[in-house]
Structures are given as structure tokens and as C-alpha cells.
N, C-alpha and C positions, 0 to 999 in steps of 0.2 A: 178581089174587089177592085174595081179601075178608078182611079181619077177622074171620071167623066159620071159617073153618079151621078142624075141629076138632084138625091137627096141628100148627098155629102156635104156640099156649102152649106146648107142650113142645118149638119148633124155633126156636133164638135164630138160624137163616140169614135172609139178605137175603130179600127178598120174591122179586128174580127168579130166587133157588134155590130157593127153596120152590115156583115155580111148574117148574121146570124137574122137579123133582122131583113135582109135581106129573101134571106131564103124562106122569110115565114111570107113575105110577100109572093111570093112564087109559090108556094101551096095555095093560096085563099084565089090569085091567080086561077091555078090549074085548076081548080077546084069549082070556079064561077065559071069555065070554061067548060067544066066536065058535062056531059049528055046524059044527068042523073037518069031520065025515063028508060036509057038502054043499058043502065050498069045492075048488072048480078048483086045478089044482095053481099059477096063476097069483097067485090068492087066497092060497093059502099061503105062497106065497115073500114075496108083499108081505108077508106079518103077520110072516116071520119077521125079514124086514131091519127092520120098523119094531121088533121086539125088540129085534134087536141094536145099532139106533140107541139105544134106551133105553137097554138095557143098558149101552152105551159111554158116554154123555151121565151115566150115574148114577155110573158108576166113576171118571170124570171131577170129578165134582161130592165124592164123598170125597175121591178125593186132593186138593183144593182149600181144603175145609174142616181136612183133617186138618193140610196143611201151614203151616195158619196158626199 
């Protein structure tokens, strides 16, 4: 994770949340980017579980911070 984050200054989490969170931004990314009309229906199941791993991994990551 670098120092130049532009969501770091306003994200007081540890660096390895911030990348965790990070990297959930980078699926929802790829993913809004992805060419759903020409992806096999193999292609989409992979994109949706790798959602749903974000997803789980980001609702994980609030409840973590919240309960501090």
C-alpha cells in the first residue's frame, strides 16, 4: 500500500485494511469494467464469487473496525 493513497488521509485503518479494502476496490473496478455481453457463463460465475469474496471480506472488515 503506498503513502500517496488518495484515501489514506481520510482512512485512520491499518495499512493491511486499507489494502484489504483496497483490493475489494479493484474487483467492483474490474468488474464494472468487465464486457459482461462477451464473458462465458464460466467467466461470470468466476466474477461473481470473486464479488462475493469482496463483499464478505469488506463486511468483515466493518464489523472489525466498528467493534473496536
Amino acid at each position: 500500500m503506498h503513502d500517496d493513497d488518495p484515501h489514506a488521509a481520510a482512512n485512520p485503518m491499518c495499512s493491511a485494511r486499507r489494502a484489504r479494502l483496497s483490493l475489494a476496490r479493484q474487483d467492483l473496478d474490474s468488474a464494472r469494467d468487465a464486457k459482461l455481453d462477451s464473458m462465458d457463463v464460466a467467466g461470470l460465475v468466476l466474477l461473481v464469487e470473486r464479488l462475493r469474496g469482496s463483499l464478505d471480506d469488506v463486511i468483515r472488515l466493518v464489523d472489525e473496525v466498528t467493534s473496536e
